[in-house]
C-alpha positions as CSV (number, residue, x, y, z in Angstrom):
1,X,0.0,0.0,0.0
2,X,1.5,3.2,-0.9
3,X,1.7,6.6,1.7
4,X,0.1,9.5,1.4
5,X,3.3,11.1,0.6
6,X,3.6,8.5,-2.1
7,X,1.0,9.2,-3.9
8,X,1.4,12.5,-3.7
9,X,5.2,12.2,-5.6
10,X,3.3,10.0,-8.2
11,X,0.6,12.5,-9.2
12,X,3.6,15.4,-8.8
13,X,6.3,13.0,-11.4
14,X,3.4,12.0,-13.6
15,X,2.7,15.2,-14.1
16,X,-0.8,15.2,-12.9
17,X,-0.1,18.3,-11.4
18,X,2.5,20.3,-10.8
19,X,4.5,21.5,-7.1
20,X,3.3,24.8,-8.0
21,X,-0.4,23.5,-8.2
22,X,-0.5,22.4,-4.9
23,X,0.4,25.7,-3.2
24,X,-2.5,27.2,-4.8
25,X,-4.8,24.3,-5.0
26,X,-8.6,25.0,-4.6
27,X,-10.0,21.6,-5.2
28,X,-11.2,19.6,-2.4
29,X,-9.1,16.0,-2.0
30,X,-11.3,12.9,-1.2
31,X,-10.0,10.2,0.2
32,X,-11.2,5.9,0.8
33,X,-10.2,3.3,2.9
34,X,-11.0,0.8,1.4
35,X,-12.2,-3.0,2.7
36,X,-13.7,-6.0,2.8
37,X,-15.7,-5.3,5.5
38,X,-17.3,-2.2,4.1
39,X,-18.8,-4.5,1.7
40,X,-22.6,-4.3,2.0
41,X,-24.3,-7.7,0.7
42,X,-26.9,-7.3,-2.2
43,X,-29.7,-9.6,-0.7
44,X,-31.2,-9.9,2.8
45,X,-28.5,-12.2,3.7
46,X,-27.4,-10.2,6.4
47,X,-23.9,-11.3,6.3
48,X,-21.0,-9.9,8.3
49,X,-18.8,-9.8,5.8
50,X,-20.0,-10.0,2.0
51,X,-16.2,-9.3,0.6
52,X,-12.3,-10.1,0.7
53,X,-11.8,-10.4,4.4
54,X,-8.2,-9.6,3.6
55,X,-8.7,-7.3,1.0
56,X,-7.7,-3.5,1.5
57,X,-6.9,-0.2,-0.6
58,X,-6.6,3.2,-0.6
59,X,-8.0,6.0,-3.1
60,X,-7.5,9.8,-3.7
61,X,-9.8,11.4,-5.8
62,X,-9.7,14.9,-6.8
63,X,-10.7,17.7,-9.5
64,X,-8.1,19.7,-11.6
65,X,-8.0,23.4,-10.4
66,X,-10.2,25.8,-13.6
67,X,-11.4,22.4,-14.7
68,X,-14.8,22.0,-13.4
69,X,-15.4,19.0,-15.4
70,X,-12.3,16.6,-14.7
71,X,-11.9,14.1,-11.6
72,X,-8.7,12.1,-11.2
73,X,-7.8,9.4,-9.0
74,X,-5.5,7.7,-7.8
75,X,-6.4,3.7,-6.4
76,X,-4.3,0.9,-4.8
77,X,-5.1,-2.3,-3.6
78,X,-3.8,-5.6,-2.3
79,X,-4.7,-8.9,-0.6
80,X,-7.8,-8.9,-3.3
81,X,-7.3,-11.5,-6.2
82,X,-5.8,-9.4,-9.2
83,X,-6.8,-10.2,-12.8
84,X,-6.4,-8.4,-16.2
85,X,-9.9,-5.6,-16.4
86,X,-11.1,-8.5,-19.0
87,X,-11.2,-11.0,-16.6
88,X,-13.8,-9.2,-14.7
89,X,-11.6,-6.8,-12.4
90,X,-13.0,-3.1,-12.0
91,X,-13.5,-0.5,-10.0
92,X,-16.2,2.1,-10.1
93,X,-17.7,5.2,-7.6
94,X,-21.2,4.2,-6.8
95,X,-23.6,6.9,-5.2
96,X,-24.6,5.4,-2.0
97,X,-24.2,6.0,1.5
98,X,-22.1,4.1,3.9
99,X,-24.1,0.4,4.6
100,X,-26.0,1.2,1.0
101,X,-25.6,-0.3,-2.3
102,X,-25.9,2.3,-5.1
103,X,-26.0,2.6,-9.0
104,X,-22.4,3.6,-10.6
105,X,-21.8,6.9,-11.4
106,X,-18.0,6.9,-12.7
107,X,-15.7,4.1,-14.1
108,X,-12.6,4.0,-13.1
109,X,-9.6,1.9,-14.5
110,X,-9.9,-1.7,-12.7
111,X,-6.5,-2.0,-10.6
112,X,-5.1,-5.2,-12.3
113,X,-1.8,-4.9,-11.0
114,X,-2.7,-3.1,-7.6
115,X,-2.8,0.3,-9.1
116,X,-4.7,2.7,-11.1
117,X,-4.9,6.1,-11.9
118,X,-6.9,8.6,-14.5
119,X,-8.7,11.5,-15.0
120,X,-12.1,11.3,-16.3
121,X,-13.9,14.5,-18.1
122,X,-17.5,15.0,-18.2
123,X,-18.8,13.8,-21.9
124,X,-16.2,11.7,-22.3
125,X,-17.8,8.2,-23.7
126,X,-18.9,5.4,-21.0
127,X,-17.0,7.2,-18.2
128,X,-20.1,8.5,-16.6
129,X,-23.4,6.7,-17.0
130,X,-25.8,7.9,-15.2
131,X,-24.8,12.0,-16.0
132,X,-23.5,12.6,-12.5
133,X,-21.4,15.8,-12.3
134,X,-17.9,15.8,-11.0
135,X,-18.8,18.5,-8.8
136,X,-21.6,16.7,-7.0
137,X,-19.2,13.7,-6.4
138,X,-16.6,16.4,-5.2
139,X,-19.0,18.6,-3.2
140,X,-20.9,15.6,-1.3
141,X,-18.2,13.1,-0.9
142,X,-20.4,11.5,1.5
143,X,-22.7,10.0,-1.2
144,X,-20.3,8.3,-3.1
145,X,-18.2,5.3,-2.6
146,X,-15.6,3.3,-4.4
147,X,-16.1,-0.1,-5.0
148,X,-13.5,-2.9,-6.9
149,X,-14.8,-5.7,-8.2
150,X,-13.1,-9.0,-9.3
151,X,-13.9,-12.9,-10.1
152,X,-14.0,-14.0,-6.5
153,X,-16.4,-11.1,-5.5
154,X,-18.0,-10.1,-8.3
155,X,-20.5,-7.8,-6.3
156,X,-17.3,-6.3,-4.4
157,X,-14.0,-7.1,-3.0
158,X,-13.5,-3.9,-1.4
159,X,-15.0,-1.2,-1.2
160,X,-14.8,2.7,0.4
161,X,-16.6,5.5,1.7
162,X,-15.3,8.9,0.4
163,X,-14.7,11.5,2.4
164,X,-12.9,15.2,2.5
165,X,-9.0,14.3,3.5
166,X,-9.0,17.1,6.2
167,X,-11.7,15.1,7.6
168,X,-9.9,11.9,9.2
């Protein structure tokens, strides 16, 4: 799992955004935990735990400053079976409350090797299906979750509530 500061020198070296963009950076950052046992079952099963037990992962999302249209991320994940996107591995932000299941409202790049990061732009094709703005996602963090699915949990191998960083 990578650090906060990590991720940070990733976005910064892949030019995401520049040092000089985070001195003056408006945006809000989101943030996820994500696990198994966020995992909320999709029948009346009830069950404690409806994904990977060991699973985990963490997420930044974010929007570009001027852009009001963009949202990056950045996602990792490990102890969670990892398979080519193909194979049925994806990730996705649902709108949903935590312990709620909810319809998905941006596709992100499925983590086949542990990682994933991109930035998605209102419009673009697929990316958001049900016409959610990147501002409501953004501005009610609390709505949305991120979810990654694979073979052995098809419904959800991990999954996390967003939430503003500041507020940990």
């Amino acid at each position: 799992m990578i650090s906060k500061k990590t991720a940070l020198a990733l976005l910064i070296a892949t030019g995401v955004f520049s040092s000089s963009a985070i001195a003056g950076h408006t945006n809000n950052l989101l943030e996820a935990t994500l696990d198994g046992r966020q995992e909320v079952a999709n029948d009346d099963s009830n069950k404690r735990i409806s994904g990977d037990p060991n699973g985990r992962g963490e997420a930044y999302v974010f929007g570009i400053d001027n852009d009001a249209f963009t949202l990056c991320y950045v996602l990792t994940v490990e102890k969670i079976q990892l398979v080519p996107v193909g194979s049925r591995m994806a990730a996705h932000i649902h709108k949903g409350r935590r312990g709620e299941n909810g319809p998905v409202v941006a596709v992100l790049a499925g983590p086949e090797d542990g990682n994933a990061a991109d930035c998605l732009t209102e419009g673009e094709a697929g990316k958001f299906p049900t016409g959610i703005s990147v501002s409501e996602i953004l501005e009610n963090p609390e709505e949305y979750y991120i979810n990654v699915h694979n073979p052995d949990y098809p419904s959800g191998a991990i999954r996390g509530q967003l939430f503003y960083q500041s507020d940990e």
